[in-house]
C-alpha positions as a Python dict, from the first residue, in 0.01 Angstrom:
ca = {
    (1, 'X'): (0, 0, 0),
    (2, 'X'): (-122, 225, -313),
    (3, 'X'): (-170, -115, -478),
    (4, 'X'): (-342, -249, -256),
    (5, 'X'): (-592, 44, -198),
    (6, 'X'): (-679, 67, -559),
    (7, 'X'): (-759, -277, -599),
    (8, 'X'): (-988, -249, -294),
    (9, 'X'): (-1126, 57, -444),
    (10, 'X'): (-1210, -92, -751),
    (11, 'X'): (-1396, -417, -589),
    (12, 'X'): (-1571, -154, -362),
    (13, 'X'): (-1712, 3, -633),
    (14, 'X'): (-1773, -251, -923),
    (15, 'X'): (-1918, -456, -562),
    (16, 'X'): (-2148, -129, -485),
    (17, 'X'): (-2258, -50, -839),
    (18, 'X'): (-2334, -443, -883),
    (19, 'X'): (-2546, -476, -603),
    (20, 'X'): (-2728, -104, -619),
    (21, 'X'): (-2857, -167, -1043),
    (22, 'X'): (-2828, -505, -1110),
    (23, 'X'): (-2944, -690, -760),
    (24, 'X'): (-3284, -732, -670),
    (25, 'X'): (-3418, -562, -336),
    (26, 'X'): (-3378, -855, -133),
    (27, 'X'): (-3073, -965, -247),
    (28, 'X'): (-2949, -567, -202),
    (29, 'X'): (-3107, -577, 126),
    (30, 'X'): (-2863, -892, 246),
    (31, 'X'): (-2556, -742, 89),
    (32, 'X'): (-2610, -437, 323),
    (33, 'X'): (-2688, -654, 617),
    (34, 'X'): (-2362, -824, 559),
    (35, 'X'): (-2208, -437, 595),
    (36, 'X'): (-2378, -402, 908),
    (37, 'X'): (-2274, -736, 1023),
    (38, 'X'): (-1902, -600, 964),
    (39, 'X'): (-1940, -279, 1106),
    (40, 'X'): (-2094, -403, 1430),
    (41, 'X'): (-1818, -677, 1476),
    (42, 'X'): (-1585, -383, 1464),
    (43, 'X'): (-1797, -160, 1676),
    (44, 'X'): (-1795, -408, 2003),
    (45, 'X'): (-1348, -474, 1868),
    (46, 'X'): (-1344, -66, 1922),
    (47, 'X'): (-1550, -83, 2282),
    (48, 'X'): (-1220, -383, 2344),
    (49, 'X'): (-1491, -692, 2386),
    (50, 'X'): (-1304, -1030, 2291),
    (51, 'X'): (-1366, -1209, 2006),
    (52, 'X'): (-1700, -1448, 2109),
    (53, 'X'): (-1840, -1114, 2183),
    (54, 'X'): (-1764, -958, 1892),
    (55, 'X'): (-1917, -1199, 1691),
    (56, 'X'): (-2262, -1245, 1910),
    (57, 'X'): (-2305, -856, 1890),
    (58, 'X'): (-2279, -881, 1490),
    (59, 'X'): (-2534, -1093, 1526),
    (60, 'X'): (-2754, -936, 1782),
    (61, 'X'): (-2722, -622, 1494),
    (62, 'X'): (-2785, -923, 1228),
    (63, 'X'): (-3120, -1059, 1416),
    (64, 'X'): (-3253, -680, 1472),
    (65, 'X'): (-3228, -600, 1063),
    (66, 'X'): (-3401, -910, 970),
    (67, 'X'): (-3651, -836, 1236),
    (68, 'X'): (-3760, -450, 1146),
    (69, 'X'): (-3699, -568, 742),
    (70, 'X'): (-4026, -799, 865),
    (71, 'X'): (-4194, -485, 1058),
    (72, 'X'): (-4064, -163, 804),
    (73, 'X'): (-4386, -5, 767),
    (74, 'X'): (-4371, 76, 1132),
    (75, 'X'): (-4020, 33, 1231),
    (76, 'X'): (-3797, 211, 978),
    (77, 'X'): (-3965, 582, 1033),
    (78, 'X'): (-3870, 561, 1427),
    (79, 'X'): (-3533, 440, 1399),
    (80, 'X'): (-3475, 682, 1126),
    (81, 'X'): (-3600, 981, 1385),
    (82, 'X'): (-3378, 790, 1685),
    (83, 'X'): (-3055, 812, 1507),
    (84, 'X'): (-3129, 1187, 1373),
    (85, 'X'): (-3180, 1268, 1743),
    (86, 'X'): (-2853, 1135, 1777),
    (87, 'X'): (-2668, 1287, 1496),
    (88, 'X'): (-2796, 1631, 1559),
    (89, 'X'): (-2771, 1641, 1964),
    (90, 'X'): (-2630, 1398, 2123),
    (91, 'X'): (-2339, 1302, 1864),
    (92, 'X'): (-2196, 1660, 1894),
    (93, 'X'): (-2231, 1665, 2316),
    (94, 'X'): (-2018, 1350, 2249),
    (95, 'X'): (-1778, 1484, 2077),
    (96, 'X'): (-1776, 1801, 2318),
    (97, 'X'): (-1729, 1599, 2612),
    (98, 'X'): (-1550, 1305, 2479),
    (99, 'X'): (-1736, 1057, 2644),
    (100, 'X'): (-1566, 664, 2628),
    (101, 'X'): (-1707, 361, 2498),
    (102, 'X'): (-1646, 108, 2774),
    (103, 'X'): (-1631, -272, 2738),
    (104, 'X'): (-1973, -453, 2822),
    (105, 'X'): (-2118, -129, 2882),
    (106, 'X'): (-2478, -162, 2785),
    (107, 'X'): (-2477, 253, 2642),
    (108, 'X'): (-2190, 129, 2397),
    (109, 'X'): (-2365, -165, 2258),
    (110, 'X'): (-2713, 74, 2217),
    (111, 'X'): (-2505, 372, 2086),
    (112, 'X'): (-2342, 55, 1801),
    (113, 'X'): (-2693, -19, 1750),
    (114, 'X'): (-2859, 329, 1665),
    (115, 'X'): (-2495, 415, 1429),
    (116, 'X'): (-2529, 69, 1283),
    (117, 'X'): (-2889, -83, 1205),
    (118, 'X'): (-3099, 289, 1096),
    (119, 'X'): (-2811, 303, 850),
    (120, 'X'): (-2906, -39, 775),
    (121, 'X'): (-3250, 42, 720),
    (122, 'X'): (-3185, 400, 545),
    (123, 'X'): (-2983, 206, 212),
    (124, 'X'): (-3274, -16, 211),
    (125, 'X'): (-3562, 224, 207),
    (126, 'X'): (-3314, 454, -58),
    (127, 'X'): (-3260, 123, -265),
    (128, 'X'): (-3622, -9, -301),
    (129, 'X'): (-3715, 418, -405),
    (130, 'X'): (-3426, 438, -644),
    (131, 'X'): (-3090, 305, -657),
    (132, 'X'): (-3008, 653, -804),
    (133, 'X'): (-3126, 838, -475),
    (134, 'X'): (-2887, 578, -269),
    (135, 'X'): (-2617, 636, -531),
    (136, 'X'): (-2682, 1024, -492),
    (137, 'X'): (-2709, 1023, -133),
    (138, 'X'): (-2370, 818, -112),
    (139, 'X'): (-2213, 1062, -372),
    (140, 'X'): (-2278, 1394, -160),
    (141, 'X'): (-2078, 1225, 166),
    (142, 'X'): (-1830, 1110, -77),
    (143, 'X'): (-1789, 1484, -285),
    (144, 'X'): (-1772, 1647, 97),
    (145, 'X'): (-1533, 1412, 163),
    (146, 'X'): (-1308, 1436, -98),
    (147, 'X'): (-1324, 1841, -137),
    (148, 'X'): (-1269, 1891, 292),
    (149, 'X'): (-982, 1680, 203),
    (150, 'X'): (-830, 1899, -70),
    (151, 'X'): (-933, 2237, 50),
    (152, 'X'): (-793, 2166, 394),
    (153, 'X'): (-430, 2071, 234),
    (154, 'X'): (-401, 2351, 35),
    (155, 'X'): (-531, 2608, 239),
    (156, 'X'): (-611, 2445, 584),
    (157, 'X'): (-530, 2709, 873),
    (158, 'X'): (-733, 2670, 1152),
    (159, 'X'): (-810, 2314, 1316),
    (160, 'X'): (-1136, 2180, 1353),
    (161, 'X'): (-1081, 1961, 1616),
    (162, 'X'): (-721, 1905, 1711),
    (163, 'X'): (-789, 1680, 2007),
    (164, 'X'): (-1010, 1442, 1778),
    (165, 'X'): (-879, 1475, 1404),
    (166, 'X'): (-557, 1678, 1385),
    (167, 'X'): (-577, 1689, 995),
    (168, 'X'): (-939, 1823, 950),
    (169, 'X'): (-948, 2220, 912),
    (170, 'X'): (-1201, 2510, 903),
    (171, 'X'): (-1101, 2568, 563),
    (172, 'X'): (-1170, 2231, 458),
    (173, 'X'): (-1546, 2240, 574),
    (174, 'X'): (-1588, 2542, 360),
    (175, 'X'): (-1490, 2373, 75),
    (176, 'X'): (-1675, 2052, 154),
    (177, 'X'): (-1996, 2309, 163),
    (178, 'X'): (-1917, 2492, -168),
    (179, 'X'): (-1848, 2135, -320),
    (180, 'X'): (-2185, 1980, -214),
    (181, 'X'): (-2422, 2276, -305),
    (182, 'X'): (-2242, 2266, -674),
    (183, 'X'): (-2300, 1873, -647),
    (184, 'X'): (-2684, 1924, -564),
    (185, 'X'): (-2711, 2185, -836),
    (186, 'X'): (-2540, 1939, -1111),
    (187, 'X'): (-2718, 1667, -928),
    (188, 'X'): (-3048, 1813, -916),
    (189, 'X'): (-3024, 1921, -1328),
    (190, 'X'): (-2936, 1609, -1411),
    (191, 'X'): (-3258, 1435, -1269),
    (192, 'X'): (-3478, 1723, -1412),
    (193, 'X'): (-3548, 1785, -1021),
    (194, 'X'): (-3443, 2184, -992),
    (195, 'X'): (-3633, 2334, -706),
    (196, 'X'): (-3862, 2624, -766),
    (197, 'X'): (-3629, 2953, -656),
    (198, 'X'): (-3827, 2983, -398),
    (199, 'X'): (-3693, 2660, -245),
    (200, 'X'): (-3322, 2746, -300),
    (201, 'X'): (-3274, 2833, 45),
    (202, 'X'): (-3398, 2563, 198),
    (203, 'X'): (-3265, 2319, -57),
    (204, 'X'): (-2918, 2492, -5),
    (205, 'X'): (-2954, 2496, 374),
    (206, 'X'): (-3096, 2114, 357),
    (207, 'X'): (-2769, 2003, 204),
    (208, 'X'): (-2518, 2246, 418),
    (209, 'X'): (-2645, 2066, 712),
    (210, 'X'): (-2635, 1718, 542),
    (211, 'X'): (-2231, 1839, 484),
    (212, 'X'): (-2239, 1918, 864),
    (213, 'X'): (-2377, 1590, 975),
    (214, 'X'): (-2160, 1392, 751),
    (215, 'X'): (-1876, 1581, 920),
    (216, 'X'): (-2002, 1493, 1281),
    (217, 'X'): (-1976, 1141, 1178),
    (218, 'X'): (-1678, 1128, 1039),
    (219, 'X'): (-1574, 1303, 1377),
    (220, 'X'): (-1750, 1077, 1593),
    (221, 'X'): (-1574, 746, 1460),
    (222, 'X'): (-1240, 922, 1450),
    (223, 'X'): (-1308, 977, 1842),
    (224, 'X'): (-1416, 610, 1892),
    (225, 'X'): (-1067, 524, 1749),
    (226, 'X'): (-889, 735, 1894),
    (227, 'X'): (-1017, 611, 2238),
    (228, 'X'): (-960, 304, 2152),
    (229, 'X'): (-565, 334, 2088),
    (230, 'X'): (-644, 219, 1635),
    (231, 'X'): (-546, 393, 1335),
    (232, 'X'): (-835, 198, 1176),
    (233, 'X'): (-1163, 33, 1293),
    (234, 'X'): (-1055, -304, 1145),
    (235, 'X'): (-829, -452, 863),
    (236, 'X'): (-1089, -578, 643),
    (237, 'X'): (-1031, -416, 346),
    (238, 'X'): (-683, -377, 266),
    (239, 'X'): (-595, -30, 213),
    (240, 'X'): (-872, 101, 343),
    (241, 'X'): (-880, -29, 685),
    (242, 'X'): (-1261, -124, 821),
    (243, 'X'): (-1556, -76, 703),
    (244, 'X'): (-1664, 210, 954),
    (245, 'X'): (-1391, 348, 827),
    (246, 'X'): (-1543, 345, 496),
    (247, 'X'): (-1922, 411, 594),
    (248, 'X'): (-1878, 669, 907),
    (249, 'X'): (-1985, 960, 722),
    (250, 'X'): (-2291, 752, 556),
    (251, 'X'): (-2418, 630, 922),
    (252, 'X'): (-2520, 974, 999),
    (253, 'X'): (-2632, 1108, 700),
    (254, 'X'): (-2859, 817, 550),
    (255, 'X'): (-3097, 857, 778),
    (256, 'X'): (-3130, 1207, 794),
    (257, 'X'): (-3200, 1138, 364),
    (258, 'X'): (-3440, 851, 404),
    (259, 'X'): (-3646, 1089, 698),
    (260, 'X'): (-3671, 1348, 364),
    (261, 'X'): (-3738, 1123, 98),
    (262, 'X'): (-4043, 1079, 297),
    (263, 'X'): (-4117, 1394, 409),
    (264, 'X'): (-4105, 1521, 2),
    (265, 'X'): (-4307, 1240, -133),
}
């Protein structure tokens, strides 16, 4: 299994880094349609639709990139300010009432849609600015990530939510929000982009609740699976599970980037 999951690991990345510096936009922007594809076929396998339906709601995700790529001056912006809506209100009431995702339930297939296709659209917009901003962005779910994970096993106490995610811990959200405000300090220096002191605050408070959202969605897929009786959205990667697996984190925080990479232009 540890084989297995480093190999993955390192196709993931060389994959990632391939297509982020050395693919141009439209080429980057198929490679993460192909992500969404994969995530939506595993979206509709979590809500238990058989297999024809799987497939025709990857597509119906599929069709609805291709069509705002064609309309992104108007179309990226609202989706963007949809799924931030979601992530910031109705994601935690989810996780607070523990709704279910039913089969052929039309709210399932539009809640896929707003996790899957903004995402879609947030690498995109984040690509064509800078493949450094998408790499950055990526980097801050993956430091949070990595540092909740440590933090909670050595000094995890208190459980976040039990019901949802037995090992995630208090403890292990403080250190995912001392990790990412040293991350956007290094980060920051290292693009010559250090805010003016008098923006610390809100830079800090900007990237604590970037943490918090990445947290939520990390949460909210861990609920989906739960529900739906799986230790792992799919087995597509070996190792590693499914690719919401992989990307749950980065469907709620993407957009949330993308809505202030245009509001600091």
């Amino acid at each position: 299994m540890l084989k297995a999951r480093v190999i993955t690991a390192l196709f993931l990345v060389a994959g990632l880094l391939g297509v982020l510096f050395l693919a141009p936009a439209s080429v980057a922007a198929v490679a993460f349609g192909v992500i969404a594809a994969l995530a939506a076929w595993e979206w509709a396998g979590l809500m238990k639709i058989d297999s024809a339906g799987r497939v025709l709601y990857a597509g119906v995700v599929v069709v609805s990139c291709v069509g705002t790529w064609d309309h992104m001056a108007g179309a990226f912006v609202p989706m963007w300010g949809a799924a931030a809506a979601f992530w910031l209100v109705v994601a935690p009431l989810w996780l607070w009432r523990r709704w279910p995702l039913v089969a052929n339930d039309l709210g399932g297939y539009a809640v896929g849609w707003i996790v899957i296709v903004p995402t879609w659209a947030a690498m995109v917009a984040l690509h064509a600015h800078s493949p450094w901003l998408l790499l950055a962005a990526m980097a801050l779910v993956w430091v949070a990530d990595i540092a909740a994970y440590f933090t909670g096993r050595a000094f995890g106490r208190r459980k976040l939510a039990p019901a949802i995610s037995p090992g995630k811990t208090w403890e292990g959200v403080g250190g995912a929000v001392v990790a990412v405000l040293l991350y956007g300090v290094v980060a920051a220096a290292l693009a010559g982009r250090l805010p003016s002191p008098g923006l610390w605050i809100p830079a800090a408070i900007a990237l604590m609740l970037l943490t918090a959202v990445s947290i939520v969605g990390d949460l909210f897929e861990s609920l989906m699976k739960r529900q739906a009786d799986v230790k792992d959205s799919s087995q597509l990667l070996p190792g590693h599970g499914g690719v919401l697996d992989r990307i749950d984190s980065l469907t709620a925080t993407l957009p949330l980037v993308a809505l202030a990479m245009l509001w600091t232009e």
